[in-house]
SESEKOL-253510 format. One record per residue (C-alpha): residue in one letter; x, y, z. Coordinates in steps of 0.2 Angstrom, whole numbers. Each point is the difference from the previous one (the first is absolute). Layout:
# SESEKOL-253510
ATOM:resn:c1:c2:c3
ATOM:a:X:Y:Z $
...
This chain:
# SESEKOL-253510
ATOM:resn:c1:c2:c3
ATOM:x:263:77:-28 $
ATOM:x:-11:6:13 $
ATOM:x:-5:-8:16 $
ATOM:x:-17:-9:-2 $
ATOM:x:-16:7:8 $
ATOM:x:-9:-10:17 $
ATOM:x:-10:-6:3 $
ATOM:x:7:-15:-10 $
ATOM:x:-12:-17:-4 $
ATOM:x:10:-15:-9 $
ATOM:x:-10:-13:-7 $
ATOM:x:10:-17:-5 $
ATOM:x:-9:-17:-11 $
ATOM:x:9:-16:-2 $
ATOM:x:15:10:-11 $
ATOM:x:10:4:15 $
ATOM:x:-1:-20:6 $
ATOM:x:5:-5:-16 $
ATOM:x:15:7:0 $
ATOM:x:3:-9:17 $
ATOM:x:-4:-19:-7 $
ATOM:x:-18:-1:6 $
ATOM:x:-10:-10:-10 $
ATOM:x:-13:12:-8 $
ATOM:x:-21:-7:-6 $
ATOM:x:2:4:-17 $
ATOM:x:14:-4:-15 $
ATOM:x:11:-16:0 $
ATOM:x:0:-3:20 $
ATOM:x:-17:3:2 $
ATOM:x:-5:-17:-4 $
ATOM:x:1:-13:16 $
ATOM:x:-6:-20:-5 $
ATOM:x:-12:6:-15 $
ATOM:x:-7:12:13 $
ATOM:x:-3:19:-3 $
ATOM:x:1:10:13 $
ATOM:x:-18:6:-1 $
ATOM:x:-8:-19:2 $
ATOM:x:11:2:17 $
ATOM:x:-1:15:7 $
ATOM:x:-20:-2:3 $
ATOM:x:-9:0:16 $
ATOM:x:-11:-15:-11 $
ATOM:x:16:-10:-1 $
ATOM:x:6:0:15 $
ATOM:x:-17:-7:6 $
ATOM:x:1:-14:-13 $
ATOM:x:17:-4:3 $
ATOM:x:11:7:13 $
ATOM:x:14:-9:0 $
ATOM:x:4:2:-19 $
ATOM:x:-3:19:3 $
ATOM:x:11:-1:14 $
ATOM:x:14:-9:-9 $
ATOM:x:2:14:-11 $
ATOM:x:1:11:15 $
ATOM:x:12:-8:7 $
ATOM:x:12:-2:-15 $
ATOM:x:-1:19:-4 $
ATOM:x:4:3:18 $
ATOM:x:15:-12:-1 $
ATOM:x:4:11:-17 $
ATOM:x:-3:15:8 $
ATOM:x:9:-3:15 $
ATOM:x:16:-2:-13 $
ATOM:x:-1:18:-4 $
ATOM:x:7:15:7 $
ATOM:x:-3:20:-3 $
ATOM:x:7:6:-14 $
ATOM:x:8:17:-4 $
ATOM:x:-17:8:-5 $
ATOM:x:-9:-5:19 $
ATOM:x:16:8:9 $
ATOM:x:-3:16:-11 $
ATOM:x:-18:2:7 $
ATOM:x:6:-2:18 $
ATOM:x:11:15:-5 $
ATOM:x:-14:8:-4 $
ATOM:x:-9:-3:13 $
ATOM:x:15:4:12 $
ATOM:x:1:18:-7 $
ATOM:x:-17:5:3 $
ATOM:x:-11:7:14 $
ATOM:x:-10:-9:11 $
ATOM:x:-17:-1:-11 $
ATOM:x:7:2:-14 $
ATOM:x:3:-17:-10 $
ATOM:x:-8:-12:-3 $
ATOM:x:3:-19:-8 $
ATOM:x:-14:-9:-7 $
ATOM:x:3:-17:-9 $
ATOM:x:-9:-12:-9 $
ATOM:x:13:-13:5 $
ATOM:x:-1:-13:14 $
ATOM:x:17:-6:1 $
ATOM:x:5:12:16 $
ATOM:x:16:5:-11 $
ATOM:x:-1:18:4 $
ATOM:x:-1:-3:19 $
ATOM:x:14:-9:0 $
ATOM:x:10:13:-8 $
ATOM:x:-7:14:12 $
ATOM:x:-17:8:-4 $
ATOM:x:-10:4:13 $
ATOM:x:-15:9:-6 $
ATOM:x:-8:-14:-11 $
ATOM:x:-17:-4:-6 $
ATOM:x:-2:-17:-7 $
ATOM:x:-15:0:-11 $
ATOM:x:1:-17:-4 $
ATOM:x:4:-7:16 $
ATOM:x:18:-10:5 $
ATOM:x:6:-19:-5 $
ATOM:x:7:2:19 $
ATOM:x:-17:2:9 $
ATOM:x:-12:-14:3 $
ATOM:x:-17:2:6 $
ATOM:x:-13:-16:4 $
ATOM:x:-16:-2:-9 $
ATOM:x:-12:-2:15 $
ATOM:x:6:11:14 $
ATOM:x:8:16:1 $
ATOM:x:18:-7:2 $
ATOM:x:13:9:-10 $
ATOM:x:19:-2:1 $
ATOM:x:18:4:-8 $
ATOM:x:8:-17:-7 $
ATOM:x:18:0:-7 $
ATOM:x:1:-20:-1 $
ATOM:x:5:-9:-14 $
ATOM:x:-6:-9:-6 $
ATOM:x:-14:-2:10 $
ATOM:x:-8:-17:9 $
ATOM:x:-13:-6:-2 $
ATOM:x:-10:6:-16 $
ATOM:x:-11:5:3 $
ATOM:x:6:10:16 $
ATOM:x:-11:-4:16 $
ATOM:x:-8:16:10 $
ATOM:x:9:0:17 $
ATOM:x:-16:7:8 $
ATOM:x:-15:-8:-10 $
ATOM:x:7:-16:-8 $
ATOM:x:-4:6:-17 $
ATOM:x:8:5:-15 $
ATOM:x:12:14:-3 $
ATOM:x:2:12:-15 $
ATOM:x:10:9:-6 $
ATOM:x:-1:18:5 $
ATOM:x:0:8:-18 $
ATOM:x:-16:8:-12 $
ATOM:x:-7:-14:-10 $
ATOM:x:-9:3:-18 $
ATOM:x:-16:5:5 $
ATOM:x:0:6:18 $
ATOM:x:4:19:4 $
ATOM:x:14:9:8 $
ATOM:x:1:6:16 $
ATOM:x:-11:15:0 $
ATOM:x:13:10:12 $
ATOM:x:14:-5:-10 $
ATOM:x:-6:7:-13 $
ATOM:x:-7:14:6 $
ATOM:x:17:5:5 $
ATOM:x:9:-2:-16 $
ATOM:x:-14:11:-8 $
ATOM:x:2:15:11 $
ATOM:x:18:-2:-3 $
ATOM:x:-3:1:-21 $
ATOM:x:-13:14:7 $
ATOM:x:15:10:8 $
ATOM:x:17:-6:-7 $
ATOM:x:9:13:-11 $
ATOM:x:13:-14:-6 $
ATOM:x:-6:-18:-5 $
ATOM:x:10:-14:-5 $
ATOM:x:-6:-14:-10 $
ATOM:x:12:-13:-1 $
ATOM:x:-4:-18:-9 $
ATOM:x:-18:1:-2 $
ATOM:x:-9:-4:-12 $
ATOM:x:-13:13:3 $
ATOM:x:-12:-10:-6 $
ATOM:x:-8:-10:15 $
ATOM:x:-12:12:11 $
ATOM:x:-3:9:12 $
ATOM:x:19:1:3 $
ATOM:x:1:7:-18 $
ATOM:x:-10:14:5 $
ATOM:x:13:7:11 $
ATOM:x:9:8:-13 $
ATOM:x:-13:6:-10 $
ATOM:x:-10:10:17 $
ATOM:x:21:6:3 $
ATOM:x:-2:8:-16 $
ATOM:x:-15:7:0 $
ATOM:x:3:9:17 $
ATOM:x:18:6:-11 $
ATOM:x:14:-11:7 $
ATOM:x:16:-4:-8 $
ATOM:x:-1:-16:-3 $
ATOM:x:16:-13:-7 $
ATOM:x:-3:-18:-7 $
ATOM:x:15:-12:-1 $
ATOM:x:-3:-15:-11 $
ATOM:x:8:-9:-13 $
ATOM:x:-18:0:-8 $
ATOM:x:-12:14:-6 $
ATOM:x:-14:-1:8 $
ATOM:x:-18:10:1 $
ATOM:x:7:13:11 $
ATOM:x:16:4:-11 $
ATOM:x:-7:13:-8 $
ATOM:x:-8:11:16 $
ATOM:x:17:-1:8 $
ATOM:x:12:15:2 $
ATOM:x:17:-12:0 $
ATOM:x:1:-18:-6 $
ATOM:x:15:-10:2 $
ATOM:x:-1:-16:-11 $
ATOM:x:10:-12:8 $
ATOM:x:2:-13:16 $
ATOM:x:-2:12:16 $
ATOM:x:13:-9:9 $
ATOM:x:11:10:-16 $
ATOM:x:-8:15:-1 $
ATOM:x:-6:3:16 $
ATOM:x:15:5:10 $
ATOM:x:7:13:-12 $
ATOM:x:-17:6:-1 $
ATOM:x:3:3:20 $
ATOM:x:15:8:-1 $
ATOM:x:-4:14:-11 $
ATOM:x:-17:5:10 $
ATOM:x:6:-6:20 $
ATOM:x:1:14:11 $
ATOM:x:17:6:1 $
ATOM:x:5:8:17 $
């Protein structure tokens, strides 16, 4: 099997976490005290109640905090390892800070990070590992305000430079891998589609079908964490 083509763009959804214990929004475990996580994750709820948002936060970061990389994120640092400077790039729609722990460098978080808090009022941002976190809702060291957590709500925008760079990357990657998305929440689902159109190879891994199975030039049906690594080690560089 030949070497794949660089640049290389890999795009990973909540399928790679899930195969690492991290609760996911949808299916059996998306469900936390009655609540969907669509009535939570809200800029309109946090305002009318902080502190139950907050709690949710809080006990998926606790979760979260449980989990470790699994076989599939140290793959993707593999990856990352063998190429050029320029030439990979990782953009996730997951918050869980799971692949910089196992070693990517080059990431783009469209969603934002569980990790990263920022305040409401001022322009105070910061990295928080604590769990669980005291008070709730946490108090803005600068301003005295509330603290969110630094992640995409439903109904606000990504970061425009984030996303600008993960779309000149599916602009310019020959190889894309799409590993655990459902490819059905945009704009991160346009990724593949503009990789395909400019003529890249691109590989889905997922147990599911999805819209993109069909466009894709290899599919491996299956966890990544399984298929992944053998995947690797008939298309790594060999000398």
């Amino acid at each position: 099997m030949k070497t794949i083509e660089t640049p290389i763009l890999v795009l990973t959804g909540a399928g790679i976490s899930r195969e690492s214990g991290v609760p996911t929004f949808r299916g059996a475990d998306g469900l936390w005290k009655n609540y969907r996580a669509e009535e939570l994750a809200t800029p309109e709820a946090f305002a009318r109640r902080p502190e139950l948002v907050w709690e949710w936060y809080d006990w998926r970061r606790q979760a979260i905090a449980k989990c470790n990389p699994n076989a599939a994120h140290e793959v993707i640092v593999a990856i990352e390892d063998a190429t050029g400077p320029g030439e990979f790039l990782l953009a996730t729609q997951n918050v869980d800070g799971l692949h910089e722990l196992a070693g990517s460098r080059n990431v783009r978080r469209l969603h934002g990070s569980i990790w990263h808090l920022r305040c409401v009022r001022c322009d105070h941002e910061e990295l928080n590992r604590t769990v669980p976190l005291a008070p709730l809702p946490p108090p803005c060291p600068q301003c005295g305000s509330f603290l969110r957590p630094g992640v995409v709500w439903f109904g606000e925008g990504l970061d425009r430079v984030v996303l600008d760079a993960a779309f000149t990357a599916a602009r310019t990657a020959r190889t894309v891998l799409v590993i655990g998305t459902s490819s059905l929440v945009y704009p991160a689902a346009a990724l593949p589609e503009i990789a395909l159109e400019s003529g890249a190879h691109v590989v889905e891994v997922n147990p599911e079908a999805t819209p993109l199975s069909p466009y894709v030039a290899e599919r491996l049906e299956g966890p990544a964490a399984e298929l992944l690594p053998a995947w690797w080690r008939e298309h790594a560089p060999t000398d």
